[in-house]
N, C-alpha and C positions, 0 to 999 in steps of 0.2 A: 704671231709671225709663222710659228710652226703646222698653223692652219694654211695658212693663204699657202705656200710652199707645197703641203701637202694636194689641194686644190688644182695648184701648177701644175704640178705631175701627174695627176691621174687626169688634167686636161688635155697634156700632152702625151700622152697615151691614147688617150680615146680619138684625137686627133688626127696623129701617125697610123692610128689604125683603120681610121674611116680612109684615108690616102691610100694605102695597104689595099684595103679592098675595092678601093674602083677601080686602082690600076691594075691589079693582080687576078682580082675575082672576072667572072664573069661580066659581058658587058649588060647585059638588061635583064640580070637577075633580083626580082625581089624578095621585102625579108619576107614573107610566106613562101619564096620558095628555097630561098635559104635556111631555112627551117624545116622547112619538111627534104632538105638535102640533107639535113643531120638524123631528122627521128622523122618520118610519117604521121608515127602515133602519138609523139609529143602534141603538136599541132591540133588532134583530132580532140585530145585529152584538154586542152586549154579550151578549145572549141565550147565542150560539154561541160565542165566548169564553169566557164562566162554566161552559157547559156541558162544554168541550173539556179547559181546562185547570186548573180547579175541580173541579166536580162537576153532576151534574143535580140533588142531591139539595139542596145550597147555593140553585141559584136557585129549585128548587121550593117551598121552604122561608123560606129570610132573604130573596131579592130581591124575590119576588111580594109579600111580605106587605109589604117595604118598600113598592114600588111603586104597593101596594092604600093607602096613608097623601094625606091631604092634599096638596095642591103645598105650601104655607105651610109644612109641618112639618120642611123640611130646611133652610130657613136658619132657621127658629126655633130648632131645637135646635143648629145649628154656632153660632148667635149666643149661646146659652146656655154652650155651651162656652168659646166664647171671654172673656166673662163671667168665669166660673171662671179661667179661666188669668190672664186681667187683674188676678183680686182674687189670685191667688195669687202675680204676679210681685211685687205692689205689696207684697206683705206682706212677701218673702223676704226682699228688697232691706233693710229696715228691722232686721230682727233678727240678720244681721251686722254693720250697721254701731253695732250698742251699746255702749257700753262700762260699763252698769248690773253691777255684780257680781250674783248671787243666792246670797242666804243663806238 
């Protein structure tokens, strides 16, 4: 129970937060340039990383088009996950502890 709970809260967090920034942030800012709003060189640094011990073909591919998304859209969707995980812990929990036979 102290899982699912936990889950909740850091859903609703990630939630209120993606809210937070559409309404508050910039209107057609995305997270590559919401990132390179914090560090320039963070961004060039992950670039070359991805590039080095990944592929070029990974960031040309999944990271840019990530990058090219909303800022709001990455704690939206980790807060959607966590969501999920929350209703899932809540449920587990319940269907061990039964003792209903099924006929």
């Amino acid at each position: 129970m102290k899982v699912a709970k936990t889950f909740a809260v850091l859903a609703a967090i990630c939630l209120v937060g993606a809210i937070a920034i559409a309404t508050l942030g910039p209107e057609d800012m995305t997270l590559g340039e919401g990132i390179a709003a914090m560090d320039i060189f963070q961004l060039a640094s992950v670039e070359k990383f991805v590039r080095v011990h990944v592929s070029g073909w990974v960031w040309d591919h999944q990271f840019k088009a990530l990058l090219d998304r909303p800022l709001w859209l990455l704690p939206a969707s980790v807060g959607l996950l966590l969501a999920g995980a929350c209703a899932t812990a809540a449920t587990s929990g319940n269907a061990l502890n039964s003792r209903r036979r099924r006929s």
